[in-house]
C-alpha positions as CSV (number, residue, x, y, z in Angstrom):
1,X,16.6,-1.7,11.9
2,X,17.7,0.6,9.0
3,X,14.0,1.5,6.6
4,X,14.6,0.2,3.4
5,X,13.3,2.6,0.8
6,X,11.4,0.1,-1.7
7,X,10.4,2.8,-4.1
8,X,14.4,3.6,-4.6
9,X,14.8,0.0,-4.8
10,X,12.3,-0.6,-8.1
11,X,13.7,2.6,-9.5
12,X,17.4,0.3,-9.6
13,X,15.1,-2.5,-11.4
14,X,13.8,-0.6,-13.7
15,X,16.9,1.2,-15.1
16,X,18.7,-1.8,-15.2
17,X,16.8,-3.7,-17.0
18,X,16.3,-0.6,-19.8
19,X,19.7,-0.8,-19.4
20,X,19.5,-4.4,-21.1
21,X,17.2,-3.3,-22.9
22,X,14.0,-5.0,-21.7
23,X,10.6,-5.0,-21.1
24,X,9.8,-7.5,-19.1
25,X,6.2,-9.2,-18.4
26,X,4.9,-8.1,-14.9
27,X,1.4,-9.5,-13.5
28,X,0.0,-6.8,-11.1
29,X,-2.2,-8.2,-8.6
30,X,-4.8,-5.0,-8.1
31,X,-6.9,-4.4,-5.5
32,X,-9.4,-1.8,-7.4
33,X,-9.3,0.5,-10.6
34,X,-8.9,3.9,-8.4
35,X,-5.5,2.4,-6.9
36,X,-4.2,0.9,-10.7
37,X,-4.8,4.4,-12.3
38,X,-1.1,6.0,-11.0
39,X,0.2,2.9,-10.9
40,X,0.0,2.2,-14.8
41,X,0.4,5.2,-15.1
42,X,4.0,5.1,-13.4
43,X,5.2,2.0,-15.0
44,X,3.4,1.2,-17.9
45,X,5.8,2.0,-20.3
46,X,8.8,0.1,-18.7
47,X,6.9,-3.7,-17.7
48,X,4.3,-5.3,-20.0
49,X,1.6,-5.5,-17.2
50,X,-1.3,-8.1,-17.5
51,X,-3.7,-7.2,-14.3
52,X,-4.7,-9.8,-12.2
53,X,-7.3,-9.4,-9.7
54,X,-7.8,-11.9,-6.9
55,X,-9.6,-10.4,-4.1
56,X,-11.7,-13.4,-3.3
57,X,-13.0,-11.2,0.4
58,X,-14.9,-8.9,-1.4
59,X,-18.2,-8.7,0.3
60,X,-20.8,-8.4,-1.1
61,X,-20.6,-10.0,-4.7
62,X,-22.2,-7.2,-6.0
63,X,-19.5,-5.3,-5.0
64,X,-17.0,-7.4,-6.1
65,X,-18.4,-6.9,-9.8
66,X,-18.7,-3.4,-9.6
67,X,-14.8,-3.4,-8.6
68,X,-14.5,-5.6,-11.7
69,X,-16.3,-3.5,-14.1
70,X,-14.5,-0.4,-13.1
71,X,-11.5,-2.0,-13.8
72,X,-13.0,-2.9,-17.0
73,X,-13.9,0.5,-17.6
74,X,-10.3,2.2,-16.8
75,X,-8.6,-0.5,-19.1
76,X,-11.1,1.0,-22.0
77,X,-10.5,4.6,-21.4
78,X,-6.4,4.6,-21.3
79,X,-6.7,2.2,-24.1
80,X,-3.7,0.1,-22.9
81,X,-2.9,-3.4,-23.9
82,X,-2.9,-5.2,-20.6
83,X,-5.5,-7.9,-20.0
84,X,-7.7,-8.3,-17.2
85,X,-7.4,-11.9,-15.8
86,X,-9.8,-12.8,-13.3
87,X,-9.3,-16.1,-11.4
88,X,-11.7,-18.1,-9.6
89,X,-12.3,-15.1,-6.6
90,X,-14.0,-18.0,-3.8
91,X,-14.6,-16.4,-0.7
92,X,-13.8,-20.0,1.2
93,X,-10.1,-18.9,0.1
94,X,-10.7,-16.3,3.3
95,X,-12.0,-18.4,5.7
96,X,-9.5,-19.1,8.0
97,X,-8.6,-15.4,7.7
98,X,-11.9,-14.0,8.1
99,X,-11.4,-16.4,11.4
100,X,-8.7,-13.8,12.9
101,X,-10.3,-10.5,11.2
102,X,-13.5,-11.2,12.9
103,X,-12.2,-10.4,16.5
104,X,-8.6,-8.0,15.1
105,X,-8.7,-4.2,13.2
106,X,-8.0,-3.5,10.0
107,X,-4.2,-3.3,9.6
108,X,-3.3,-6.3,12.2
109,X,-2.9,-10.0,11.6
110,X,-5.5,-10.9,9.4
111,X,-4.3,-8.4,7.1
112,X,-0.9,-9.6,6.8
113,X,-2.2,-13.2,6.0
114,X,-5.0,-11.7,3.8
115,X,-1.6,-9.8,1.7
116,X,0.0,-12.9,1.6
117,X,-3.0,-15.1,0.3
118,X,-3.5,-12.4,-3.1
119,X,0.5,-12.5,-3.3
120,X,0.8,-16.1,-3.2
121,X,-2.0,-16.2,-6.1
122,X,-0.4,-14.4,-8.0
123,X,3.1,-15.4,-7.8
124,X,1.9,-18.8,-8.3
125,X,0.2,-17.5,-11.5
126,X,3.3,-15.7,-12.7
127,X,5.2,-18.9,-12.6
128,X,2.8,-21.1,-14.5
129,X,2.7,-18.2,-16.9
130,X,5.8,-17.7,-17.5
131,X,5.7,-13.9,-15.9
132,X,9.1,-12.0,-15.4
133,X,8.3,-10.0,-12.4
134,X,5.0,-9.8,-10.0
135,X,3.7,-7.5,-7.8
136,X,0.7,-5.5,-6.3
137,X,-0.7,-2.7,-6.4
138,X,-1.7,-2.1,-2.9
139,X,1.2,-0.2,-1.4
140,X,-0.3,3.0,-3.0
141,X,-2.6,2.9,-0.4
142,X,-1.5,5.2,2.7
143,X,-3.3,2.2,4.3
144,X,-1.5,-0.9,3.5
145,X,1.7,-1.5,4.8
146,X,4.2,-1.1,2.5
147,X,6.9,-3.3,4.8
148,X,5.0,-6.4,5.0
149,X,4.2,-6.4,1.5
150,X,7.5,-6.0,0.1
151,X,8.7,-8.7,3.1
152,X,5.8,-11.2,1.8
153,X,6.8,-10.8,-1.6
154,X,10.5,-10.9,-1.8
155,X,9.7,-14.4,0.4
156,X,7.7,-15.9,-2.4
157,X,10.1,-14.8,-5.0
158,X,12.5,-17.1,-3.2
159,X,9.2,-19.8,-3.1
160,X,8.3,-20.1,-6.5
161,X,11.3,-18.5,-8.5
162,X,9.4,-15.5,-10.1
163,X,11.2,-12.0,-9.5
164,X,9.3,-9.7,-7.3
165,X,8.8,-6.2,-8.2
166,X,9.3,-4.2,-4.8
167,X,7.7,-0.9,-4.9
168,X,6.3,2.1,-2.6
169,X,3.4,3.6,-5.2
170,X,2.5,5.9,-2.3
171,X,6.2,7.8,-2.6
172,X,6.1,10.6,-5.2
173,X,2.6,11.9,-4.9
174,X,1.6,8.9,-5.7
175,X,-2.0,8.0,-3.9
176,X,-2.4,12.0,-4.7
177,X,-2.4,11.0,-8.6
178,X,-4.7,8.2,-8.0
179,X,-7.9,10.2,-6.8
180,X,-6.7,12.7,-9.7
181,X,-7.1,10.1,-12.1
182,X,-9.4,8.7,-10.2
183,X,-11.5,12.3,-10.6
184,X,-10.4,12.4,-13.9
185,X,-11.8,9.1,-15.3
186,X,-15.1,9.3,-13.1
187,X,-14.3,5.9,-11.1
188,X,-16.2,4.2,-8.7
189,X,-14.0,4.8,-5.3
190,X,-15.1,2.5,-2.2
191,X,-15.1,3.7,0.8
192,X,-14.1,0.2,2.8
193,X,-10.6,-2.4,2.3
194,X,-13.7,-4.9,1.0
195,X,-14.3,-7.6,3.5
196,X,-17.2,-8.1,5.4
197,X,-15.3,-6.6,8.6
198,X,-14.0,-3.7,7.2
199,X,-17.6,-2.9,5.6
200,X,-19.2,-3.2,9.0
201,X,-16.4,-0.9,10.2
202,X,-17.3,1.6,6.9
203,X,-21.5,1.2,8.0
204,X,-20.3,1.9,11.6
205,X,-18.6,5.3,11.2
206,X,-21.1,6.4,8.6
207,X,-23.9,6.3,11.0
208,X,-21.5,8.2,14.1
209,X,-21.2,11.3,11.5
């Protein structure tokens, strides 16, 4: 099975629509501030992005608003015109998931369905909001798998009619840009994906240094 190159592939998007002469309205679904920063950066000029975060496994809730607030935070110092929108982030949203997660590793099943649940929030959100595109910010990540995100989302364009934005943010240095800016900004950077398994995990290999 040929590798489809999905950065290549939002490149294509994005010169034809300024071909058309657009900017179209993009929600990002974003999974942290640190992983936004080269993202924006990237795109910014070619999609109006609102930012939507839905991350409703975040554990602990104190962590979830100190994700929050440095999102908060970045917004304010590149002075961009993208709202935050924060849904309703219930952590009974994960419960079947956290099901699966509890006895699997970070980057198996559970995460799959735990891509597709944030997707499917935010496409659903893009189509009662009359969005152009959405898409996520979590393929930056040399940790999230690029492949199943893209898959997931070009199969809920097809669900509820909203164009998906494929992309790679990893390709061209990108991840390396994000600590930059990252570093640059002074942002909070977590050490753990954010659920209660993968924050076990994190407490687990701290105390085998």
């Amino acid at each position: 099975m040929q590798k489809i190159n999905y950065n290549l592939k939002m490149e294509e998007i994005i010169k034809e629509n300024k071909k058309k002469g657009l900017r179209p309205r993009l929600l990002m679904q974003v999974c942290c501030a640190p992983c936004s920063t080269a993202v924006i950066e990237r795109i910014y000029e070619d999609f109006e992005i609102d930012l939507f975060y839905y991350n409703p496994m975040i554990y602990p809730t104190s962590e979830l608003e100190k994700r929050v607030d440095t999102l908060r935070n970045l917004k304010e110092a590149l002075g961009i015109e993208s709202r935050i929108i924060f849904p309703p982030n219930d952590i009974s949203d994960f419960a079947e998931i956290a099901k699966l997660r509890r006895d699997d590793h970070e980057g198996g099943e559970a995460c799959y369905k735990c891509y597709r649940l944030r997707l499917e929030e935010t496409a659903k959100f893009a189509q009662k909001n009359y969005y152009d595109y959405f898409s996520t910010t979590l393929s930056i990540s040399p940790y999230k798998n690029s492949q199943w995100l893209n898959e997931i989302g070009e199969s809920l364009e097809k669900e509820y009619g909203v164009k998906y934005l494929y992309s790679d943010f990893k390709k061209k240095n990108g991840y390396k840009k994000s600590i930059e800016l990252s570093n640059k900004y002074e942002l909070y950077r977590q050490d753990y994906c954010g659920c209660i398994f993968s924050f076990k995990e994190m407490e687990e290999k701290h105390k085998n240094l």
